[in-house]
KETORDREN-83104 format. One record per residue: residue number from 1; residue in three letters; z, x, y of N, C-alpha, C in turn. Coordinates in steps of 0.02 Angstrom, whole numbers, plus 50000, padded with zeros to 5 digits. Last residue first. Layout:
NUM,Ala,Z,X,Y,Z,X,Y,Z,X,Y
...
% end
This chain:
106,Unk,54733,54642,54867,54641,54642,54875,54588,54695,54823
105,Unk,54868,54597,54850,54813,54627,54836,54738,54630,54848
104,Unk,54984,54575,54974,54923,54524,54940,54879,54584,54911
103,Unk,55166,54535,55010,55102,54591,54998,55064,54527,54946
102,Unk,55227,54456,55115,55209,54448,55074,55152,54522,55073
101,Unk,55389,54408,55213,55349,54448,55203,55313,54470,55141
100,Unk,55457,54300,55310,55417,54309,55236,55374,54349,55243
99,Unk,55586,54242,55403,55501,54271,55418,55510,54284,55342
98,Unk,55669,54136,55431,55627,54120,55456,55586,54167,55448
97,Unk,55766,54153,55303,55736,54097,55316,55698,54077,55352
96,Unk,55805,54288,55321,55756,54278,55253,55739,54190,55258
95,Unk,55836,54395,55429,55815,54332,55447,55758,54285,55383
94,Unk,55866,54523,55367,55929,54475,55422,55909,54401,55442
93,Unk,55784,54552,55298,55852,54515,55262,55904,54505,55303
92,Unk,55671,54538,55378,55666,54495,55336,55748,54485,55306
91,Unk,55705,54671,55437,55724,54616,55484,55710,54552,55430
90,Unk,55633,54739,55324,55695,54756,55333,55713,54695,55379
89,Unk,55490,54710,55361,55551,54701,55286,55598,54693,55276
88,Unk,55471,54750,55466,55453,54688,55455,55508,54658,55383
87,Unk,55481,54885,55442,55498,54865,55495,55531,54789,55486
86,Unk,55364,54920,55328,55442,54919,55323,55480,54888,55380
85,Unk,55242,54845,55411,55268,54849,55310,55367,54840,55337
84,Unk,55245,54968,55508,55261,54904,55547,55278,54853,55458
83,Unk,55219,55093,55429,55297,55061,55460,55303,55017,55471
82,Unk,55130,55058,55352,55172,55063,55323,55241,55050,55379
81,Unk,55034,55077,55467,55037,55005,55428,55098,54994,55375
80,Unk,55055,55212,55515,55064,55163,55550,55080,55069,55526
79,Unk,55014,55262,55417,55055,55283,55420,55098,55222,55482
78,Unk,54859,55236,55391,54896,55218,55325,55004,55223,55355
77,Unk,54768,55248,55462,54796,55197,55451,54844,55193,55439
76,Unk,54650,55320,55378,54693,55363,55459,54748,55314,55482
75,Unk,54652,55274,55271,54690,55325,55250,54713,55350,55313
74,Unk,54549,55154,55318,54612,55150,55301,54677,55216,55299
73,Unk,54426,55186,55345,54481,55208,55404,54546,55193,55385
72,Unk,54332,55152,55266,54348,55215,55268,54393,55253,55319
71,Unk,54379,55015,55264,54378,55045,55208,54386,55136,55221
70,Unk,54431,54926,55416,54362,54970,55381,54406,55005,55326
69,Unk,54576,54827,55452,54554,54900,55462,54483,54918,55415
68,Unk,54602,54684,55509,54570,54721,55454,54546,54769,55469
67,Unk,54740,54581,55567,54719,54651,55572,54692,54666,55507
66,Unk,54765,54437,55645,54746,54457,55603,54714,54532,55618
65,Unk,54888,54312,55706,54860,54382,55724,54846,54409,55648
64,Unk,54915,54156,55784,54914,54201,55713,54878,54276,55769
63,Unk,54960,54088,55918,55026,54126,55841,54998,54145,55788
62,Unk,54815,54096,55963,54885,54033,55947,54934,54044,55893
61,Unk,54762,54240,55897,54749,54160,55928,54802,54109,55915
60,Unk,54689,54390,55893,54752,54354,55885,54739,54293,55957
59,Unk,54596,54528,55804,54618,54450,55829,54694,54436,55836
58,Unk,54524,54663,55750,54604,54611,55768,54576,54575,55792
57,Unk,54438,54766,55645,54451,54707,55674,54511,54697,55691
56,Unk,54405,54928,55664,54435,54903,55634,54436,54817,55682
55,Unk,54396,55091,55672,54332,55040,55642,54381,54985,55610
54,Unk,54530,55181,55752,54491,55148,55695,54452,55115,55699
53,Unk,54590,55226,55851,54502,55222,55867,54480,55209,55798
52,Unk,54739,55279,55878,54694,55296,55807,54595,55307,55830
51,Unk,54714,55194,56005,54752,55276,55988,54722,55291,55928
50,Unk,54681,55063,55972,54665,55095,56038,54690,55196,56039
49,Unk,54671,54998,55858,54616,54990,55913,54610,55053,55954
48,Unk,54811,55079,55802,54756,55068,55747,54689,55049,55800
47,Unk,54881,55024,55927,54886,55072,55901,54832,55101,55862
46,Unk,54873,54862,55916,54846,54922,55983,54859,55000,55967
45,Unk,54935,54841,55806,54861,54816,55817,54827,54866,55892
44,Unk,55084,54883,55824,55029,54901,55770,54952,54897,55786
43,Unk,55087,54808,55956,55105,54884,55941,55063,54906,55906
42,Unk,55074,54665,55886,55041,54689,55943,55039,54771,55959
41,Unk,55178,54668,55808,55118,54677,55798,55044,54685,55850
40,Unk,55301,54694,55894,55292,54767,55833,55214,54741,55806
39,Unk,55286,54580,55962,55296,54659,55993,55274,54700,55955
38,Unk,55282,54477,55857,55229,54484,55914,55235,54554,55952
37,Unk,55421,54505,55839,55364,54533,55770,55303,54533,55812
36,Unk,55504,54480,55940,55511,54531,55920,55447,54558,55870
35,Unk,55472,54345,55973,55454,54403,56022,55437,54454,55971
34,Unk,55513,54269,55867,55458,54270,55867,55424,54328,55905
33,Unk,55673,54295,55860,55644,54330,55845,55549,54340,55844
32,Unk,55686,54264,56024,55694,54320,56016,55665,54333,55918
31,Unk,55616,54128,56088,55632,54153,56006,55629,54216,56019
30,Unk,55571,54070,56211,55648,54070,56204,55680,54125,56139
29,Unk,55470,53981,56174,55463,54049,56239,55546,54072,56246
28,Unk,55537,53871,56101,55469,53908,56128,55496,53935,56209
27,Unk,55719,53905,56080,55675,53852,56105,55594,53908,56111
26,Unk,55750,53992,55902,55744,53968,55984,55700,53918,56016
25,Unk,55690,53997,55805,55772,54029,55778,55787,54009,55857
24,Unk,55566,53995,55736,55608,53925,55742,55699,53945,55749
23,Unk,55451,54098,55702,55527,54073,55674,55568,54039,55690
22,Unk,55297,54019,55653,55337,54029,55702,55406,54026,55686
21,Unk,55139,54076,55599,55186,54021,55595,55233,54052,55637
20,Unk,55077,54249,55557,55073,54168,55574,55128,54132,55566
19,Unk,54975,54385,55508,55039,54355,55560,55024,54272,55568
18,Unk,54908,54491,55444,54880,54430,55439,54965,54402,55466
17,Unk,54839,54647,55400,54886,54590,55402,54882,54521,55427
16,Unk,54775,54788,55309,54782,54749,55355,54836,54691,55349
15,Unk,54767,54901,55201,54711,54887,55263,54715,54825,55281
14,Unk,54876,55028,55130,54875,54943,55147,54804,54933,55188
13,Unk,54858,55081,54957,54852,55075,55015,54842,55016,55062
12,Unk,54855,55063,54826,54927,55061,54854,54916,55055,54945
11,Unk,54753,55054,54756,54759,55111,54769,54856,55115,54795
10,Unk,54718,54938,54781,54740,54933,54696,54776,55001,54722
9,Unk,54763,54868,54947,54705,54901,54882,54726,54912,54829
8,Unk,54847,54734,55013,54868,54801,54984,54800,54817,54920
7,Unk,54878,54656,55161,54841,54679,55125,54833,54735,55069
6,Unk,55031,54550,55211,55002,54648,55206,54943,54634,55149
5,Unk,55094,54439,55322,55036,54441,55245,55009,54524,55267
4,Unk,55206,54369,55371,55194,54400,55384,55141,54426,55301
3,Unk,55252,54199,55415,55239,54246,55372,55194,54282,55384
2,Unk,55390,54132,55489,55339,54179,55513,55324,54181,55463
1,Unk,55434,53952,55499,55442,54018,55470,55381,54060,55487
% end
């Protein structure tokens, strides 16, 4: 199973995510849906690095990918982290056995 982990401030605002595990819906290198969230987070994460120019960490190593956006870059953030949020959500109730999508307070 994928789970997909949103960082969420008391504020409501999100500053980051945290991608891991694998949806097991194909052979490796085969999982249309593993492609698909590696696309929309890779998107997200080059988006927020490279177009935004947020103050912000990514990584991504052997099926995890972690995104922490800076405190004061969250709000330039905010519109982009919400879609890839909803994106992710929504494909969750076509596929509620292989991805999980969790909000985490911070």
């Amino acid at each position: 199973m994928i789970t997909a982990r949103f960082y969420m401030r008391d504020d409501g605002m999100l500053t980051g995510f945290h991608i891991s595990g694998h949806a097991e819906t194909g052979e490796y290198g085969q999982d249309v849906l593993c492609a698909f969230v590696s696309s929309a987070a890779y998107m997200t994460a080059n988006t927020i690095t490279d177009i935004i120019r947020a103050d912000a960490k990514a990584e991504a190593d052997d099926g995890d990918m972690v995104v922490k956006v800076s405190e004061e870059d969250v709000p330039k953030c905010r519109v982009i982290l919400e879609g890839f949020r909803l994106h992710l959500e929504e494909t969750e109730k076509q596929y509620p056995k292989n991805l999980n999508v969790i909000i985490t307070e911070v």
